[in-house]
py3Dmol code that shows the C-alpha trace and the ligand (Angstrom):
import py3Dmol

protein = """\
ATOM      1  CA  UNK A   1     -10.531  16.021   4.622  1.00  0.00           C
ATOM      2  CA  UNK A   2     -12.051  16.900   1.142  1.00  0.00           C
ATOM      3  CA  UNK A   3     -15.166  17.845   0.795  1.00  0.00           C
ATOM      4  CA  UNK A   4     -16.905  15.262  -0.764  1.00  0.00           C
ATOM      5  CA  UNK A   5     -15.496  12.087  -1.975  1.00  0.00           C
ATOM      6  CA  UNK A   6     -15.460  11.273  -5.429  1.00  0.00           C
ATOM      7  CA  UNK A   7     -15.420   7.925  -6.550  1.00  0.00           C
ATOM      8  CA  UNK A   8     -15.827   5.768  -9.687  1.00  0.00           C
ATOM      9  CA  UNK A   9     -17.244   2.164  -9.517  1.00  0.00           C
ATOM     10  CA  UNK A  10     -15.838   0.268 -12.669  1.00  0.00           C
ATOM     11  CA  UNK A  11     -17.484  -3.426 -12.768  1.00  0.00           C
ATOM     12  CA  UNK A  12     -14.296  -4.876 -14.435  1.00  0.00           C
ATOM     13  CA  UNK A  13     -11.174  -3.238 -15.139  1.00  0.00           C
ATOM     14  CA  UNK A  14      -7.581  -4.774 -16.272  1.00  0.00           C
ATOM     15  CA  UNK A  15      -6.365  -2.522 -13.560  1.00  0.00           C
ATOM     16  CA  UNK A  16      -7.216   0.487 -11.377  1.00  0.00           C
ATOM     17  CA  UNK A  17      -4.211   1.922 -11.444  1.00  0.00           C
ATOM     18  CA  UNK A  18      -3.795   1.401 -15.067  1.00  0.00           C
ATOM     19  CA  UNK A  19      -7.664   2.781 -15.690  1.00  0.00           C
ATOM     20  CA  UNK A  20      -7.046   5.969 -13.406  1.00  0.00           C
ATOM     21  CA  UNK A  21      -3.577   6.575 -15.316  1.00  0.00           C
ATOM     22  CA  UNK A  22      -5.225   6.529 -18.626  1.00  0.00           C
ATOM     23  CA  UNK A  23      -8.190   9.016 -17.433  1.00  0.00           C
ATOM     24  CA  UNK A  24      -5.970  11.586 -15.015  1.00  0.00           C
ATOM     25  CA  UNK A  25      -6.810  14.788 -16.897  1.00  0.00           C
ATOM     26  CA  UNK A  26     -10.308  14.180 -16.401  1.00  0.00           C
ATOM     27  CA  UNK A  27      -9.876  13.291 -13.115  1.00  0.00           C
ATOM     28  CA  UNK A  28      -9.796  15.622  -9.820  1.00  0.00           C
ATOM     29  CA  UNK A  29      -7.767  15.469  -6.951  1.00  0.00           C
ATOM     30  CA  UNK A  30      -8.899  12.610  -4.399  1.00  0.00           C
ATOM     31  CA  UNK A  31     -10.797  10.314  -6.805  1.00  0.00           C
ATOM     32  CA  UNK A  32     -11.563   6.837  -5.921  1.00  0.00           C
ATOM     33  CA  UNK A  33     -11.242   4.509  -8.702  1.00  0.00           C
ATOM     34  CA  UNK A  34     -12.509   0.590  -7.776  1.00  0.00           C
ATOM     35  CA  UNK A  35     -13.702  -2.076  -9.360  1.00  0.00           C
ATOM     36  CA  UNK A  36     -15.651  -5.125  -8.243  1.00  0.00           C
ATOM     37  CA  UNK A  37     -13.183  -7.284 -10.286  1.00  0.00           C
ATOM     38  CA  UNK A  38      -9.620  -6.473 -11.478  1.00  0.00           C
ATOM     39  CA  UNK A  39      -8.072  -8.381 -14.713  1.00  0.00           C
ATOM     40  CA  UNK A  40      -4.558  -7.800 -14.972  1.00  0.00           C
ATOM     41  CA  UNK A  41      -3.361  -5.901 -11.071  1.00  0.00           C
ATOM     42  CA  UNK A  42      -0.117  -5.235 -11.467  1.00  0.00           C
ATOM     43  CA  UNK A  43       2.378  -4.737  -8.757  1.00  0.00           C
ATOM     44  CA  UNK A  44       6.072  -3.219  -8.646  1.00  0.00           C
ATOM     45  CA  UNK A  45       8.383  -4.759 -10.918  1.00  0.00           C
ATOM     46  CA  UNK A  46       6.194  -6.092 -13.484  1.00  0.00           C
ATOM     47  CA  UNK A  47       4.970  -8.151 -10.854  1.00  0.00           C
ATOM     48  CA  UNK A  48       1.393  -9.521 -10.894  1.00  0.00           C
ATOM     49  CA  UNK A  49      -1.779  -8.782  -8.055  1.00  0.00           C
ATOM     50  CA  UNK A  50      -3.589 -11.844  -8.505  1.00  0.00           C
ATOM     51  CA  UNK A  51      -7.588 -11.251  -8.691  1.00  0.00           C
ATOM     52  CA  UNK A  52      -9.071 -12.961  -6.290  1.00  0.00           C
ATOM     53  CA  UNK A  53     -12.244 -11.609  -7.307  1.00  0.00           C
ATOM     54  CA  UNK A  54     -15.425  -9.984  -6.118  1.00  0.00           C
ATOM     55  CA  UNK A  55     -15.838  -9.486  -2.633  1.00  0.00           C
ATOM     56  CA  UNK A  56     -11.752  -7.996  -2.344  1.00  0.00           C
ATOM     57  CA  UNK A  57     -10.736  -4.433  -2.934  1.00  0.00           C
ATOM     58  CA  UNK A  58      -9.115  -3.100  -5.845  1.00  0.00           C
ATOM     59  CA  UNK A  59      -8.949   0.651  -5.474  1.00  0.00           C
ATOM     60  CA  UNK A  60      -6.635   3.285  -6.837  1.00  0.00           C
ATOM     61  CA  UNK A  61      -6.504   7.163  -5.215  1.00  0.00           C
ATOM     62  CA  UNK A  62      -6.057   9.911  -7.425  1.00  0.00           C
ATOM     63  CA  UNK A  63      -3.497  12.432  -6.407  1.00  0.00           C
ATOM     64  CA  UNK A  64      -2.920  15.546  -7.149  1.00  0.00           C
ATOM     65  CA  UNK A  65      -0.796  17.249  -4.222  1.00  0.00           C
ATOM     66  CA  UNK A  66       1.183  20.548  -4.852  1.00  0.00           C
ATOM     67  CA  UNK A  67       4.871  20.055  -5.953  1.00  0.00           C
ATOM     68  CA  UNK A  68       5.535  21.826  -2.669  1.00  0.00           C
ATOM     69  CA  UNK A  69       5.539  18.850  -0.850  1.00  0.00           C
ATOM     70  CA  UNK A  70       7.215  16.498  -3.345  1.00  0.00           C
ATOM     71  CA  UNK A  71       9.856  15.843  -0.677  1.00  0.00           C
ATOM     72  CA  UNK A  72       6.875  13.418   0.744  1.00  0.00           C
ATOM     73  CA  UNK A  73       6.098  11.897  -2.272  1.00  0.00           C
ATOM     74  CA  UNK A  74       7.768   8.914  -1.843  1.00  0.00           C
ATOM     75  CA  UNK A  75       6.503   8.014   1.616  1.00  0.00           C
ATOM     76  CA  UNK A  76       2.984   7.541   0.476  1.00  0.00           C
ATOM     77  CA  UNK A  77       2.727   3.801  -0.154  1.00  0.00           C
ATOM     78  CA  UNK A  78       4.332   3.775   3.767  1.00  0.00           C
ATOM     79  CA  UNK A  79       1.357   6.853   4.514  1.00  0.00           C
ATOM     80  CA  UNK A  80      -1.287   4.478   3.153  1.00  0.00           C
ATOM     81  CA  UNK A  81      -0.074   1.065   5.114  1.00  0.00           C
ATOM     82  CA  UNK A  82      -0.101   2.752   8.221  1.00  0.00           C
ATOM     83  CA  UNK A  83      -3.756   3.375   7.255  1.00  0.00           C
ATOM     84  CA  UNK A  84      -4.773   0.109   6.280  1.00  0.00           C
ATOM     85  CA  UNK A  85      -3.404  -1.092   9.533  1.00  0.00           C
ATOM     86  CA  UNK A  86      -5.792   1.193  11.717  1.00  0.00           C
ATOM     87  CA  UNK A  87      -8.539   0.196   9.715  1.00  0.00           C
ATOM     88  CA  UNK A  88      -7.803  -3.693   9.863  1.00  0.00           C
ATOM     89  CA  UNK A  89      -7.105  -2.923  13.430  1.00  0.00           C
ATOM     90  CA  UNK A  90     -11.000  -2.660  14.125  1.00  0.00           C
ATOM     91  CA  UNK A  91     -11.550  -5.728  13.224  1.00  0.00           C
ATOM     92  CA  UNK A  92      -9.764  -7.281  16.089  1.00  0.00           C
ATOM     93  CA  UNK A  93      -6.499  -8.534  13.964  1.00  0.00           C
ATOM     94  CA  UNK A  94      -3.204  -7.460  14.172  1.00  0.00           C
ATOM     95  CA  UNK A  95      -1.686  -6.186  10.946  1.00  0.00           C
ATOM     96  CA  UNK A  96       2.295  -6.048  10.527  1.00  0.00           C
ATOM     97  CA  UNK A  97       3.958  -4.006   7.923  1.00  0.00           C
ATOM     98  CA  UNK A  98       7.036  -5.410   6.348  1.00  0.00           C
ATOM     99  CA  UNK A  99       8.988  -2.655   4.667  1.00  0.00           C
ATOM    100  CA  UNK A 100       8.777  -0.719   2.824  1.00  0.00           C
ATOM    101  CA  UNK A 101       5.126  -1.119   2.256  1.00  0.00           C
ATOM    102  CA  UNK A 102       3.505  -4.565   2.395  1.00  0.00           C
ATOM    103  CA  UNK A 103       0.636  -5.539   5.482  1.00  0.00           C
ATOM    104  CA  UNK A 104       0.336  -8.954   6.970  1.00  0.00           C
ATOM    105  CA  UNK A 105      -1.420 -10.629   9.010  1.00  0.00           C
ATOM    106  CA  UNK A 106       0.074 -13.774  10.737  1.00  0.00           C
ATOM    107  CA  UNK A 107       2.736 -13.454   8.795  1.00  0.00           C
ATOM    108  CA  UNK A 108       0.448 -13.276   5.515  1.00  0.00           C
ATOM    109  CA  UNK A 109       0.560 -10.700   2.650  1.00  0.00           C
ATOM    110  CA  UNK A 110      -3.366  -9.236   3.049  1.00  0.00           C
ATOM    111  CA  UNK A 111      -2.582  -6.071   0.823  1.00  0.00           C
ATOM    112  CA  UNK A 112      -0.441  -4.363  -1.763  1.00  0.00           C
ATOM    113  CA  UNK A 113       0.570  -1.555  -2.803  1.00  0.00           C
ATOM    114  CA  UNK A 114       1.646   0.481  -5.934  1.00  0.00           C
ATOM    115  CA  UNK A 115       2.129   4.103  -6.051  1.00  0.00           C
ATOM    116  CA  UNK A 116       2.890   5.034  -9.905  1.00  0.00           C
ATOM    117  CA  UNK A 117       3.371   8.996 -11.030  1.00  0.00           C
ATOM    118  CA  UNK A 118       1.627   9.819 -13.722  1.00  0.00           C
ATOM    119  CA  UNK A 119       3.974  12.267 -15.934  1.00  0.00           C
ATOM    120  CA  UNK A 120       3.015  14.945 -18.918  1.00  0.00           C
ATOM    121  CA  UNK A 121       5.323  16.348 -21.457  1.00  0.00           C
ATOM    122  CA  UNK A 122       7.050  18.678 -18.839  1.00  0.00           C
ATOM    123  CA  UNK A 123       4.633  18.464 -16.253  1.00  0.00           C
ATOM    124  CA  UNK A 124       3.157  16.361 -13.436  1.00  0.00           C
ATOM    125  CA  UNK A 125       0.007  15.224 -13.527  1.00  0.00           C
ATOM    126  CA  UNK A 126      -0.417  13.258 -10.390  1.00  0.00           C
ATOM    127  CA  UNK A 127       0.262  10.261  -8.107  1.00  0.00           C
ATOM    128  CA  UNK A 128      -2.350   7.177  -8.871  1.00  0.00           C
ATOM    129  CA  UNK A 129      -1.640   5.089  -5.393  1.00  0.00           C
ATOM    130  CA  UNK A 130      -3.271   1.562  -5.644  1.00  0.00           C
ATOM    131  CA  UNK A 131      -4.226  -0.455  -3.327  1.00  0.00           C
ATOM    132  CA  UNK A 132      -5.547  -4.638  -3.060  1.00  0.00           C
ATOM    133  CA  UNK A 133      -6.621  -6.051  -0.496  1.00  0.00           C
ATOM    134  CA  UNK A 134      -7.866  -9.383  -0.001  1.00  0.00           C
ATOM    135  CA  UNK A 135     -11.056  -9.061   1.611  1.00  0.00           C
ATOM    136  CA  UNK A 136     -13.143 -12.495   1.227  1.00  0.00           C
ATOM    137  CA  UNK A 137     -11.378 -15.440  -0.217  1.00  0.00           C
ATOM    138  CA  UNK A 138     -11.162 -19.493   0.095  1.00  0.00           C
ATOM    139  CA  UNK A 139      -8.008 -20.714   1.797  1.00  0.00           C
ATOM    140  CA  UNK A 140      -7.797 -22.936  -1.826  1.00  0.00           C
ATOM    141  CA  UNK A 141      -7.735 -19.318  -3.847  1.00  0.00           C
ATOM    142  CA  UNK A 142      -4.232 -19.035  -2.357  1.00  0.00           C
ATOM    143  CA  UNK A 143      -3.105 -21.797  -4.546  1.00  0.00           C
ATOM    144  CA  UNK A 144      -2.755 -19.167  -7.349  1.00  0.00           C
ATOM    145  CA  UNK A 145      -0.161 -17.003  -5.119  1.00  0.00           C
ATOM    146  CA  UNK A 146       3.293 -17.951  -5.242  1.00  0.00           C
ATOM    147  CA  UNK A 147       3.872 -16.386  -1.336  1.00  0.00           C
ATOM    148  CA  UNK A 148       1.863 -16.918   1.905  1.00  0.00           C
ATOM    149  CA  UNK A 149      -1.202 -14.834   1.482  1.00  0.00           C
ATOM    150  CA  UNK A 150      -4.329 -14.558   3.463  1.00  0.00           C
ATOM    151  CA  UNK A 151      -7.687 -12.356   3.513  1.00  0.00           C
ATOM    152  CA  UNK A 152      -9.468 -10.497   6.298  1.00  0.00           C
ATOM    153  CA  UNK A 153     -12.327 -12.432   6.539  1.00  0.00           C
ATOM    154  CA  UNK A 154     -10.366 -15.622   7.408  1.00  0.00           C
ATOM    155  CA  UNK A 155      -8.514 -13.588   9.924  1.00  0.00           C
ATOM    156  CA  UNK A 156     -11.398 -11.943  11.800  1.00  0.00           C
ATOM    157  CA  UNK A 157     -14.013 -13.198  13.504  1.00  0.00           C
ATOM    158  CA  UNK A 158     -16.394  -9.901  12.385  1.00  0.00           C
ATOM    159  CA  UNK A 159     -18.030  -9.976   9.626  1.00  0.00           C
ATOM    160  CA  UNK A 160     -16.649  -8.172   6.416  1.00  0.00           C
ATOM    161  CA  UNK A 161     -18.261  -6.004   3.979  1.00  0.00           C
ATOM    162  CA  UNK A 162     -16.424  -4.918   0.874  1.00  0.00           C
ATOM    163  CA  UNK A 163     -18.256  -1.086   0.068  1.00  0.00           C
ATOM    164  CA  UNK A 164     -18.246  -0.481   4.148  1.00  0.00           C
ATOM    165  CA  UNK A 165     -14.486  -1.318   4.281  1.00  0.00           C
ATOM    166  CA  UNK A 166     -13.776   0.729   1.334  1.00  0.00           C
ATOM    167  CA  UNK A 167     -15.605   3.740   2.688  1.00  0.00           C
ATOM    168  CA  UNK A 168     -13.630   3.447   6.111  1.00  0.00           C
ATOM    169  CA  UNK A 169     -10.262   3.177   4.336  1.00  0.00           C
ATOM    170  CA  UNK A 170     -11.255   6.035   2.459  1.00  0.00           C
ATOM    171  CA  UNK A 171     -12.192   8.243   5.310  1.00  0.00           C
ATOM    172  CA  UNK A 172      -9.029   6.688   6.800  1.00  0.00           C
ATOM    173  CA  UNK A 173      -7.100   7.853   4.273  1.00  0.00           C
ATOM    174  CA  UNK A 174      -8.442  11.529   3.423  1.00  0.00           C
ATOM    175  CA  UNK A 175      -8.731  12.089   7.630  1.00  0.00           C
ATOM    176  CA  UNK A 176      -4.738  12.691   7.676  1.00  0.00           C
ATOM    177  CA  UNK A 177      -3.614  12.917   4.318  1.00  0.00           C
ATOM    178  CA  UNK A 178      -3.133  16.693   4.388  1.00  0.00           C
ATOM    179  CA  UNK A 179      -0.909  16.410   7.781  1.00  0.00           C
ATOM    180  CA  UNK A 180       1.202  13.845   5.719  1.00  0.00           C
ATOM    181  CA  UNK A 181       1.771  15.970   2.612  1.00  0.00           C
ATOM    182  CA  UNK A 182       2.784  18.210   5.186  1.00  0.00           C
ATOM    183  CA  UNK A 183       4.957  16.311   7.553  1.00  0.00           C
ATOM    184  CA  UNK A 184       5.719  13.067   5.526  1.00  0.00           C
ATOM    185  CA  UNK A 185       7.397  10.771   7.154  1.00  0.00           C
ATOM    186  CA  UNK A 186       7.873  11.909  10.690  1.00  0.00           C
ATOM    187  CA  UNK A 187       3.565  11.811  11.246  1.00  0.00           C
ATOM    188  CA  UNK A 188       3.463   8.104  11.030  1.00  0.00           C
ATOM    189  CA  UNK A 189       6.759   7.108  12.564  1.00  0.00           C
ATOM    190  CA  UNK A 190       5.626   6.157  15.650  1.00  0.00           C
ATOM    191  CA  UNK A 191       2.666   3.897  14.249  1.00  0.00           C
ATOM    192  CA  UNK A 192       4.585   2.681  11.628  1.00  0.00           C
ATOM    193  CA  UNK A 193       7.556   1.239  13.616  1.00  0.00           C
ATOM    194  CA  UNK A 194       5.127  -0.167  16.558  1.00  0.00           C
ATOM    195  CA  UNK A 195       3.425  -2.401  13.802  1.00  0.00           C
ATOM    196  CA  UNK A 196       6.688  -3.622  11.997  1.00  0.00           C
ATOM    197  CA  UNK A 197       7.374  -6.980  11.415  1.00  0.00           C
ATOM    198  CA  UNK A 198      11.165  -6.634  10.642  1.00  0.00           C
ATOM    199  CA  UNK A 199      12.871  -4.691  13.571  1.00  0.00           C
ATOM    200  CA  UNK A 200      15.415  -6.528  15.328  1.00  0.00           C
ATOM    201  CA  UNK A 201      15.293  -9.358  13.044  1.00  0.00           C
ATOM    202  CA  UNK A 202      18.185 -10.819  10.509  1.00  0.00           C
ATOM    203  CA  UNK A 203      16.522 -10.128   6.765  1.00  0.00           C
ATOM    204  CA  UNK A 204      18.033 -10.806   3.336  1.00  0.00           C
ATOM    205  CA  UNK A 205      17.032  -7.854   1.202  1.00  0.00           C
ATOM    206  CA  UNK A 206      17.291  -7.955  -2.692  1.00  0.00           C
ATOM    207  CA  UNK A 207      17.962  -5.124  -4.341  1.00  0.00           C
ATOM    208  CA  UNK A 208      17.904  -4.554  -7.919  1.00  0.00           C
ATOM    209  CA  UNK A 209      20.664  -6.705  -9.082  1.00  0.00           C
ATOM    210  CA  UNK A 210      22.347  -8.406  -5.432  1.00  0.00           C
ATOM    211  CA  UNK A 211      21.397  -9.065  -2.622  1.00  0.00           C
ATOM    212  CA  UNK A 212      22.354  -7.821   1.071  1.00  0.00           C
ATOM    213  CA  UNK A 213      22.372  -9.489   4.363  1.00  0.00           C
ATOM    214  CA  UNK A 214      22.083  -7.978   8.069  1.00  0.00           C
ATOM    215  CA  UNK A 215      19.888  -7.155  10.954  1.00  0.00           C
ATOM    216  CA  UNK A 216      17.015  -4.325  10.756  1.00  0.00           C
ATOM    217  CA  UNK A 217      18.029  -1.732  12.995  1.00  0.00           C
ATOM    218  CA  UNK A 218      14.705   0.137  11.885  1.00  0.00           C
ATOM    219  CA  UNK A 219      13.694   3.131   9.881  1.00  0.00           C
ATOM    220  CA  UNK A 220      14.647   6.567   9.399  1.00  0.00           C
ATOM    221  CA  UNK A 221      12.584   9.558   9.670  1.00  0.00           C
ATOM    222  CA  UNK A 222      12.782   9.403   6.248  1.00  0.00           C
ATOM    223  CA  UNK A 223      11.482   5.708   6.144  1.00  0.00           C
ATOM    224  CA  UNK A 224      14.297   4.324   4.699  1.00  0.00           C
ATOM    225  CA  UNK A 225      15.548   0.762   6.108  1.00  0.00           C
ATOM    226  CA  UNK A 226      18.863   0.415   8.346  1.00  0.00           C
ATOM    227  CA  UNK A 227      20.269  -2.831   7.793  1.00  0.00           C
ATOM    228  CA  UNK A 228      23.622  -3.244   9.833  1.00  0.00           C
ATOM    229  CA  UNK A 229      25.849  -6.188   8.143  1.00  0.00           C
ATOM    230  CA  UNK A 230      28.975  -7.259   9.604  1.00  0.00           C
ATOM    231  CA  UNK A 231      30.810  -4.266   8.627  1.00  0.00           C
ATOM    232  CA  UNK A 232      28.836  -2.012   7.487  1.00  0.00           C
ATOM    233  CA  UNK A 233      25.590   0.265   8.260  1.00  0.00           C
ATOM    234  CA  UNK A 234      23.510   0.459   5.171  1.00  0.00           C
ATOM    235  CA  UNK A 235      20.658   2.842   4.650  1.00  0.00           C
ATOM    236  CA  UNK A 236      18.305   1.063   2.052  1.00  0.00           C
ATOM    237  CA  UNK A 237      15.356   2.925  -0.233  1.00  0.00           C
ATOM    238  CA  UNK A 238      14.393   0.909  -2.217  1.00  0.00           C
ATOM    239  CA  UNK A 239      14.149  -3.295  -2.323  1.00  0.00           C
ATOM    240  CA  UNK A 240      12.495  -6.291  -1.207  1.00  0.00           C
ATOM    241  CA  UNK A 241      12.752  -7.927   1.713  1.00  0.00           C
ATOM    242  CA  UNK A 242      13.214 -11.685   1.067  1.00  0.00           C
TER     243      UNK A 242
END
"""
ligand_1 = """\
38
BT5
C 2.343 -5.136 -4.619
O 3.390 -5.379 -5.449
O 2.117 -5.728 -3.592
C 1.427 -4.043 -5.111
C 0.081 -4.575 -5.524
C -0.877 -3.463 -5.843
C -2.195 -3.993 -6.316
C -3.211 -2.901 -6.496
S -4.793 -3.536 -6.826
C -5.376 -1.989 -7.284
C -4.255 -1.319 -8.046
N -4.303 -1.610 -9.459
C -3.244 -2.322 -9.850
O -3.038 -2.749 -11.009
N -2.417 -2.520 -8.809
C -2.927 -1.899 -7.604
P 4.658 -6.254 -5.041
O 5.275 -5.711 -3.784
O 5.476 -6.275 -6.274
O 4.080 -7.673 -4.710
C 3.619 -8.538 -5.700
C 3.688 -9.940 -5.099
O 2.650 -10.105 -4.118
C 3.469 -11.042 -6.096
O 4.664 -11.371 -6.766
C 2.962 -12.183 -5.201
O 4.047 -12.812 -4.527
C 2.166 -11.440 -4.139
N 0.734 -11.378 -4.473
C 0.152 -11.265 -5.678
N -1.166 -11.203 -5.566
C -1.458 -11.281 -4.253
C -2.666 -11.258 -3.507
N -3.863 -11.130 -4.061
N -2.555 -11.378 -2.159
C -1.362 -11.487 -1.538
N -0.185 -11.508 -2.203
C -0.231 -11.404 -3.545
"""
view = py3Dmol.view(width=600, height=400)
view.addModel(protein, "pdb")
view.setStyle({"model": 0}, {"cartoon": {"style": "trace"}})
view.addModel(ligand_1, "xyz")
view.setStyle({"model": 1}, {"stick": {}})
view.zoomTo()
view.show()
């Protein structure tokens, strides 16, 4: 837990992570960077995050974590969906994750997430891990979204309120973030597979230029997906599950 939380209300922004990226000198370890509206979100692969506007969360955390524990580093978009999901969880839904790091809801993209390093000349200045999620939306605002999409308050039946939900993700977040740095993986196994949408089931996953075909076996401790294909066991890190 830090001490106290920073954060940093923009009113519009192109993006957080973009914002936060451009300001991490000035910027301590655990800020909170939002912004009631968000211009140009970007997601992994040049890939958009389609504003949906005010009312949803646009939020980027500023990290700063000792090189110590860079073995970790790249289970932190999987650290922070596990979060989500217990905080969505008290409003009486039932969140899935879809590897590596995307939550659903009735089989519904409800939040992204982008975790970009931010790099000096030889050093490291810090993770900036974003985070959208669609709060309060029209069913017709999906039109704009190429996928099935949804938002929480067309899932739940209890009210939402954007700052409240953005202070319980953060105390979410910080409340075990120093157990993950230390333990990675391994602390949110358990939670992560219970909630995942892909186990057992026959996936295509693209990877960067091909595609591969089998069934999820699951995860392993290191979060990575085990696809078995007809002859083969394959142990993916990176992709997209199609
Ligand atoms: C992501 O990328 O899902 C990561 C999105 C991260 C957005 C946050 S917002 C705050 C911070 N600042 C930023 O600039 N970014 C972060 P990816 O896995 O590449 O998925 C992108 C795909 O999700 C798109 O191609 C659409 O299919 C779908 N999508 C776009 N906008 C969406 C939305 N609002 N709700 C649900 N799905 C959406």
């Amino acid at each position: 837990m830090r001490d106290e939380l920073r954060e940093i209300n923009l009113e519009s922004v192109n993006s957080t992570n973009r914002w936060a990226k451009e300001h991490i000198s000035e910027l301590n370890d655990g800020t909170v960077v939002s912004a009631k509206t968000q211009t140009a979100g970007r997601g992994r692969l040049n890939r958009n995050w389609v504003n949906l506007g005010e009312g949803n969360l646009f939020l980027s955390f500023v990290l700063k974590p000792d090189m110590k524990y860079s073995k970790n580093f790249p289970n932190i978009t999987q650290y922070l969906s596990v979060v989500l999901a217990r905080v969505l969880e008290n409003y009486n839904v039932k969140p899935q994750i879809k590897w590596p790091n995307d939550v659903l809801i009735n089989g519904k993209k409800i939040a992204g997430i982008l975790a970009e390093t931010s790099m000096g000349q030889n050093s490291f200045n810090g993770i900036v891990l974003g985070i959208g999620v669609n709060l309060n939306a029209r069913r017709e605002d999906f039109n704009k979204i190429d996928k099935p999409a949804t938002a929480l308050n067309l899932e739940s039946i209890i009210p939402v309120d954007t700052e409240n939900f953005k202070q319980e993700l953060c105390e979410e977040f910080f409340r075990s973030y120093d157990e993950f740095l230390e333990k990675g993986f391994s602390c949110i196994m358990d939670e992560y597979i219970t909630r995942a949408s892909f186990v057992n089931k026959e996936l295509t996953v693209a990877l960067v230029a091909s595609e591969v075909k089998g069934v999820a076996k699951g995860v392993t401790e290191h979060g990575e997906l085990i696809l078995v294909g007809d002859n083969q066991e394959l142990t993916l890190n990176i992709g997209d599950i199609l």
